[in-house]
LODO-355369 format. One record per residue (C-alpha): x, y, z. Coordinates in steps of 0.5 Angstrom, whole numbers, plus 500, padded with zeros to 3 digits. Example, Ala and Ser with C-alpha at 12.3 -4.5 7.8 and 13.67 -1.06 7.14 Angstrom:
# LODO-355369
<rec><x>525</x><y>491</y><z>516</z></rec>
<rec><x>527</x><y>498</y><z>514</z></rec>
# end
This chain:
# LODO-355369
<rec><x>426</x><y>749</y><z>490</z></rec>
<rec><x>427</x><y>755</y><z>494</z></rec>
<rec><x>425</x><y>762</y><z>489</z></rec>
<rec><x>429</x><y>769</y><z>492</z></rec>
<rec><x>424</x><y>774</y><z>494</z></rec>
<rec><x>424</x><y>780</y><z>489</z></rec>
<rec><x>423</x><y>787</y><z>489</z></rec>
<rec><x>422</x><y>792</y><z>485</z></rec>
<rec><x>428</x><y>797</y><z>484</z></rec>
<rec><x>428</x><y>805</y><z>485</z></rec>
<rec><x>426</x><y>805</y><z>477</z></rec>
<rec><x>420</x><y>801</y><z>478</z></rec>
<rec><x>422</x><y>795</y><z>475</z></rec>
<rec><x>423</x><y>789</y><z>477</z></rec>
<rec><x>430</x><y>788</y><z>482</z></rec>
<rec><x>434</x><y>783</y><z>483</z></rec>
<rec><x>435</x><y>779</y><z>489</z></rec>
<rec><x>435</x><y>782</y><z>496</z></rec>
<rec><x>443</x><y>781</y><z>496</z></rec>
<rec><x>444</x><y>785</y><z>490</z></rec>
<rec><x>439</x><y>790</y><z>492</z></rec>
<rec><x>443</x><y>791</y><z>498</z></rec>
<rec><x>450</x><y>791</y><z>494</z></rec>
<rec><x>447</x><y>797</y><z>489</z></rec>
<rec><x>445</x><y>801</y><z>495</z></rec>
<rec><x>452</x><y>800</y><z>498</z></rec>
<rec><x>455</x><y>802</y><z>491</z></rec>
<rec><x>451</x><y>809</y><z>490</z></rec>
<rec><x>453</x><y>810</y><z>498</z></rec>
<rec><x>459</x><y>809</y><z>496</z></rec>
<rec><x>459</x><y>814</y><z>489</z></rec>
<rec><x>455</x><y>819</y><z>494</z></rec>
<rec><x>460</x><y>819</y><z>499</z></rec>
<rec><x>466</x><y>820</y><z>494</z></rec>
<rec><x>462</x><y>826</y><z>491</z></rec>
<rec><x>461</x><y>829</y><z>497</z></rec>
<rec><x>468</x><y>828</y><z>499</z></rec>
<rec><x>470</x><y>831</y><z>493</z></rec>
<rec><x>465</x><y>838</y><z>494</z></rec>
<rec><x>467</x><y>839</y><z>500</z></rec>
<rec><x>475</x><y>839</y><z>498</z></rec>
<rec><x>473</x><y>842</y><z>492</z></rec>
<rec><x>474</x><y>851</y><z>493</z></rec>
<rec><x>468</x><y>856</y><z>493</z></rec>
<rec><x>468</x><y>858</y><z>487</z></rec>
<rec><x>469</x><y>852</y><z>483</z></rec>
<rec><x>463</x><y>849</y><z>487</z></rec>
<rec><x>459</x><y>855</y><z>485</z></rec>
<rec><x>460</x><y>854</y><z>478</z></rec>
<rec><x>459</x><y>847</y><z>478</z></rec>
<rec><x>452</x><y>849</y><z>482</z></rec>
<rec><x>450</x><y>854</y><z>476</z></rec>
<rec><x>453</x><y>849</y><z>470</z></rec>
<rec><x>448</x><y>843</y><z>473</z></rec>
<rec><x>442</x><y>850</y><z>474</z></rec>
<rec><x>443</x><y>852</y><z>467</z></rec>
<rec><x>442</x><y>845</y><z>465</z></rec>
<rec><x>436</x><y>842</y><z>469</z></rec>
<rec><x>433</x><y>849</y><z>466</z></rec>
<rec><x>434</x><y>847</y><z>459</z></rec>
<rec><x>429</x><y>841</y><z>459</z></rec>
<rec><x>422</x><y>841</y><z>460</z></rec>
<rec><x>422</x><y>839</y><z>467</z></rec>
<rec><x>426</x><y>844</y><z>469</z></rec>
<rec><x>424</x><y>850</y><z>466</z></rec>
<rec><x>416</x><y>847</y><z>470</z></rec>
<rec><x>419</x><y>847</y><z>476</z></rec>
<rec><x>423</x><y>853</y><z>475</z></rec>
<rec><x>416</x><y>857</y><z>473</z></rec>
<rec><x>413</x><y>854</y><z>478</z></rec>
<rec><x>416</x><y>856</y><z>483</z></rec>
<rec><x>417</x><y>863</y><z>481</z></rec>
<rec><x>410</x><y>863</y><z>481</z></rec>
<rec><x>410</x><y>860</y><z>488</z></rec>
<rec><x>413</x><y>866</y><z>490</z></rec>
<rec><x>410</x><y>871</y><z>488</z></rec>
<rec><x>403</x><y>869</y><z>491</z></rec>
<rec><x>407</x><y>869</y><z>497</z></rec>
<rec><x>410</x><y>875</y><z>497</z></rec>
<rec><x>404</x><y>879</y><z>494</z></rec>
<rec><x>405</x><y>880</y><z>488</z></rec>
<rec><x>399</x><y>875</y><z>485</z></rec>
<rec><x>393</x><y>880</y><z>489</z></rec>
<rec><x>390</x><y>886</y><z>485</z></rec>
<rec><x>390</x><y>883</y><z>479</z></rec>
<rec><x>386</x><y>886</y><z>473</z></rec>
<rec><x>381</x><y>881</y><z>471</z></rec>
<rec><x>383</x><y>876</y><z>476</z></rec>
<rec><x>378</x><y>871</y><z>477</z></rec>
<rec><x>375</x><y>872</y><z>471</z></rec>
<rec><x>375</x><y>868</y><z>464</z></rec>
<rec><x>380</x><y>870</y><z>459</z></rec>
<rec><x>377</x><y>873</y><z>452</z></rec>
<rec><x>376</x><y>869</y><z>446</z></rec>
<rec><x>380</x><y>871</y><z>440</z></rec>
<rec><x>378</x><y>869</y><z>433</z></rec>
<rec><x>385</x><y>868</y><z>431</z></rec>
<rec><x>390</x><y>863</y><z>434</z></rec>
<rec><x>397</x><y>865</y><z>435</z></rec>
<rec><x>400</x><y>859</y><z>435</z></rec>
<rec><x>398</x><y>858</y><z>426</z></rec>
<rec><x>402</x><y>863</y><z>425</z></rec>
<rec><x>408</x><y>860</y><z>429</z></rec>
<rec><x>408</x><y>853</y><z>425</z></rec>
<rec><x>406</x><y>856</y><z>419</z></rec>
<rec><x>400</x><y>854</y><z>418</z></rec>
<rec><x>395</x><y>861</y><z>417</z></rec>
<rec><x>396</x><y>860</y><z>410</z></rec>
<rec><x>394</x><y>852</y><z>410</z></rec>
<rec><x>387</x><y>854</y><z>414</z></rec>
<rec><x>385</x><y>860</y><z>409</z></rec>
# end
């Protein structure tokens, strides 16, 4: 009883067989190619926006707009931005209220 050795896939479940696998990755070369061929005949302006539309979305969800940040914070270490700053490295100050009771409504709940 010969058992086919398996691997996990790119999604970190268990994967098929080692021939499937191989097929599936010909299948997203395949995909990928096609995509690129179409992109490269595809003319500058509309690429641009294509581009944009696929920013614009990845900065709707939470992962894109943390990279976003996170980024946009890299940046300004890099260039300076980040030094002389008043207050840096020293604790924030305590408040007594919360500002986040007021945006969920809660401030009249906790009285």
């Amino acid at each position: 009883a010969f058992v086919a050795r398996r691997h996990l896939d790119f999604d970190g479940k268990a994967g098929e067989g080692v021939a499937m696998r191989a097929r599936e990755a010909a299948d997203r070369r395949a995909v990928s190619a096609m995509q690129n061929a179409t992109d490269y005949m595809m003319p500058r302006q509309l690429l641009a926006a294509r581009e944009e539309h696929a920013r614009a979305k990845l900065r709707s969800s939470q992962r894109g707009r943390d990279g976003l940040v996170e980024s946009n914070i890299q940046a300004a270490f890099a260039s300076g931005e980040m030094d002389g700053l008043v207050g840096r490295g020293k604790p924030l100050p305590s408040r007594e209220d919360n500002p986040y009771e007021e945006l969920a409504g809660m401030s009249v709940a906790n009285r």
